[in-house]
Kinemage of the C-alpha trace (Angstrom):
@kinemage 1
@onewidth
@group {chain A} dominant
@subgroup {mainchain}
@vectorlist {calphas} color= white
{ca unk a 1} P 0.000 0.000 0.000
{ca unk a 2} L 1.289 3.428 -0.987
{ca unk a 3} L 0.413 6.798 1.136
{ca unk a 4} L -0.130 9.850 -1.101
{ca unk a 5} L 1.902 12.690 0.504
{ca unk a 6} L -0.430 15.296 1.738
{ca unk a 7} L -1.179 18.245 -0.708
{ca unk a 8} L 0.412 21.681 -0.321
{ca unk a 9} L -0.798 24.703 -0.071
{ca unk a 10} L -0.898 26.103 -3.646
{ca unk a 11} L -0.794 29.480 -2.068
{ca unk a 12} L 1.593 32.539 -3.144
{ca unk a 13} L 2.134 35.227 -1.527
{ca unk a 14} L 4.227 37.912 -3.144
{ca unk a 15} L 6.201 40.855 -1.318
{ca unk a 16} L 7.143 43.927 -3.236
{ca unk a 17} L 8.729 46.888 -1.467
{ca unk a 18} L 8.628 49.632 -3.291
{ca unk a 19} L 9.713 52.399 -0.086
{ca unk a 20} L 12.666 51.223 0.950
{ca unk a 21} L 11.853 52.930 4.242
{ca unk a 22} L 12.118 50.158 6.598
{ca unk a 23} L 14.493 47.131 6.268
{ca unk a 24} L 12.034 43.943 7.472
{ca unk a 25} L 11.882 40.387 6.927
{ca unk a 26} L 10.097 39.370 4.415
{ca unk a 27} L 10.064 35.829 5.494
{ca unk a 28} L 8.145 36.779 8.638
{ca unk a 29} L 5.393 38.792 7.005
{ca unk a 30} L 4.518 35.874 4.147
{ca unk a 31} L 4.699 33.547 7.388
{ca unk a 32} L 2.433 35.565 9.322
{ca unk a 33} L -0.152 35.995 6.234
{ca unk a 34} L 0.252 32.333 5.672
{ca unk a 35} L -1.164 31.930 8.709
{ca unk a 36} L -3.788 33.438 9.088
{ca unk a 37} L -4.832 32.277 5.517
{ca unk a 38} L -4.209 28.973 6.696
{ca unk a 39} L -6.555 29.361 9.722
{ca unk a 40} L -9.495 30.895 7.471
{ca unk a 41} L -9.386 27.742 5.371
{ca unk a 42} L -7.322 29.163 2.482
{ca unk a 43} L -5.937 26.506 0.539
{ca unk a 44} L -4.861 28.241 -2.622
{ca unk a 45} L -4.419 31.622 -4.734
{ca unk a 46} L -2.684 34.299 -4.484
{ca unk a 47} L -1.587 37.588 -2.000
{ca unk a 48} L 0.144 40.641 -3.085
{ca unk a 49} L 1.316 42.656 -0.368
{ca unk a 50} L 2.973 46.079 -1.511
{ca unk a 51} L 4.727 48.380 1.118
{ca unk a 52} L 4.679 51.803 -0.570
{ca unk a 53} L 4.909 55.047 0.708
{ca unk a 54} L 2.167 57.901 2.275
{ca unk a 55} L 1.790 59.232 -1.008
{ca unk a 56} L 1.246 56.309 -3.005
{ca unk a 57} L -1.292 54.665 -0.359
{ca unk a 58} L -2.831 58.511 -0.306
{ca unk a 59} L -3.590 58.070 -3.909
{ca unk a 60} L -4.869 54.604 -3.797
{ca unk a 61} L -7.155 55.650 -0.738
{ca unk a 62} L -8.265 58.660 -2.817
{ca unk a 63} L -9.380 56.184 -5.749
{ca unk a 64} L -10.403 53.319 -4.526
{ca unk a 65} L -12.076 54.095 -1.403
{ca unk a 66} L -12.706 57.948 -1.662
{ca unk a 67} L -10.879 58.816 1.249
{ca unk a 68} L -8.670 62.012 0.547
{ca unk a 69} L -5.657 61.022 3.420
{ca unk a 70} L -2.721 58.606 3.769
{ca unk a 71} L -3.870 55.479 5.927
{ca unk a 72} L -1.919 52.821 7.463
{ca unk a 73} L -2.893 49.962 5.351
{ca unk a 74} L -5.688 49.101 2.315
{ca unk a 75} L -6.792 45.492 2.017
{ca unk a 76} L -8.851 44.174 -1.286
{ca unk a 77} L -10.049 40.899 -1.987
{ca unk a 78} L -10.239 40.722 -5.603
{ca unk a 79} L -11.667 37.057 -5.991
{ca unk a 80} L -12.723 34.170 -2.868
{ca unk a 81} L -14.429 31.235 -3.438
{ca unk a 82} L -14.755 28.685 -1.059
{ca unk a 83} L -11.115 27.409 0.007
{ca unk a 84} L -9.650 29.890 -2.709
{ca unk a 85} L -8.748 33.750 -2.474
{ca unk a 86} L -7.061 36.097 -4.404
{ca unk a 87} L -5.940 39.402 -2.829
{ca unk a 88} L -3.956 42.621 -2.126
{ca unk a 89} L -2.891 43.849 1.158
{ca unk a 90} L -1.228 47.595 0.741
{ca unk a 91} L 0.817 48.969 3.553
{ca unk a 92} L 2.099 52.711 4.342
{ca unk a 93} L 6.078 52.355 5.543
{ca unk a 94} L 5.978 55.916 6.069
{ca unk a 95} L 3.119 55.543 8.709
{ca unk a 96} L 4.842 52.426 10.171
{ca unk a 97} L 7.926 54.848 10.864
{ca unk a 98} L 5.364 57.703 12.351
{ca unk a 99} L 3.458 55.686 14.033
{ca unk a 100} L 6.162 53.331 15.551
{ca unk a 101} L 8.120 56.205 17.211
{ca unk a 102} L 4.686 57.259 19.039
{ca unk a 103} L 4.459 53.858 20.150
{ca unk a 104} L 8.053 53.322 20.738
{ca unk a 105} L 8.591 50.282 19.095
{ca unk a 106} L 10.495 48.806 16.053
{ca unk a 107} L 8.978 49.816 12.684
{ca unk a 108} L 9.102 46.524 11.190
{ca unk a 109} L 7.078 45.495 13.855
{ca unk a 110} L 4.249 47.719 13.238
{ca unk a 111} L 4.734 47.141 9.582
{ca unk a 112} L 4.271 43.658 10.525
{ca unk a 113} L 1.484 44.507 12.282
{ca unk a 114} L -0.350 46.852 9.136
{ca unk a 115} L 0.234 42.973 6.794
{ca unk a 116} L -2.010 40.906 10.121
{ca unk a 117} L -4.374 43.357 9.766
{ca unk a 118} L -4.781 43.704 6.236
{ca unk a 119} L -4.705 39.761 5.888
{ca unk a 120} L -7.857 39.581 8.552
{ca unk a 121} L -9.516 42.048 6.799
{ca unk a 122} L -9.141 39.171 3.705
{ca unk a 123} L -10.840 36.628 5.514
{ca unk a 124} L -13.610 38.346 7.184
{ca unk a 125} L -12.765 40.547 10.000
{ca unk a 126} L -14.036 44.164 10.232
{ca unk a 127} L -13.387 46.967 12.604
{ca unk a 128} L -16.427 49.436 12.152
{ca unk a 129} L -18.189 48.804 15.185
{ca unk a 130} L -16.592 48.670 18.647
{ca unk a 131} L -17.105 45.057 19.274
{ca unk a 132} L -15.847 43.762 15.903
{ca unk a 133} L -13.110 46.143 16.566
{ca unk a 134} L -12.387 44.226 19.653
{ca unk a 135} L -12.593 40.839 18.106
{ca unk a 136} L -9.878 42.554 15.189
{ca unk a 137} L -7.385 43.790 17.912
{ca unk a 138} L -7.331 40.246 19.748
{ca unk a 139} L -6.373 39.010 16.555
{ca unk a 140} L -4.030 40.716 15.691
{ca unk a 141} L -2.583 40.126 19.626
{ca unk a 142} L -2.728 36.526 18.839
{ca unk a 143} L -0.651 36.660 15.598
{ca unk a 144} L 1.704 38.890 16.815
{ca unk a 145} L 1.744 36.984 19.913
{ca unk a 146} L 3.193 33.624 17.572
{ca unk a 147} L 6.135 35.630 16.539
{ca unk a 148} L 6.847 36.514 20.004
{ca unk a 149} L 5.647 39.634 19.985
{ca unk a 150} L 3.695 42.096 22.257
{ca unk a 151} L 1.986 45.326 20.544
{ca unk a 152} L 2.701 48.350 22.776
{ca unk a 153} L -1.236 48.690 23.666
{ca unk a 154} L -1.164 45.280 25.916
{ca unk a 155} L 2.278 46.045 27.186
{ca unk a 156} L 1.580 48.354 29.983
């Protein structure tokens, strides 16, 4: 009797830095978006996720969404079906670095953090209200959390 080896994830996930701003792992963010795929029952496609700058998110805000300011990160599911999803997760280095030194801690960190949130947003998660908001930010505790890290909010 021969055992079929279990079937892999046909999943890519693709990392383009076009900033420069912040020097991060890439390893750890396709890792962490793997996850959380993984958990949402995502068995294949494909993830983009693009770290840009203010302006360039600005301008993708502006047009996509119709909001005339930089954010911190722009999610967009461009096809799911069943175990299958195609996406984009867009994330501001420039508001990583801002928004880091407030917090005082490590840019790639919170860069890390924009690419969990993003990748939620892909599966399902929403932070409109205050108590899907909640259910968003333990989350993105728990994924940060399996990379052995702590966001400054629950340090204190």
């Amino acid at each position: 009797m021969t055992l079929m080896p279990k079937a892999k994830s046909k999943l890519a996930i693709d990392i383009c830095d076009d900033s420069g701003a912040i020097n991060f792992d890439e390893d750890l963010l396709r890792q962490a978006a793997q996850a959380i795929l993984s958990d949402a029952g995502v068995k294949s496609g494909s993830l983009s996720i693009a770290v840009v700058d203010d302006a360039t998110i600005h301008e993708l805000n502006k047009q996509y969404l119709q909001h005339d300011y930089p954010t911190d990160v722009l999610s967009f599911v461009l096809e799911r079906e069943a175990d299958r999803l195609e996406g984009e997760v867009i994330v501001s280095a420039d508001t990583a670095i801002r928004t880091a030194a407030q917090l005082n801690w490590p840019a790639a960190h919170e860069l890390l953090l924009y690419v969990i949130h993003g990748t939620l947003h892909l599966v399902g998660y929403d932070d409109l209200e205050p108590e899907l908001q909640k259910k968003m930010r333990e989350q993105e505790r728990s994924y940060l959390l399996r990379f052995g890290l702590t966001p400054p909010d629950a340090q204190a």
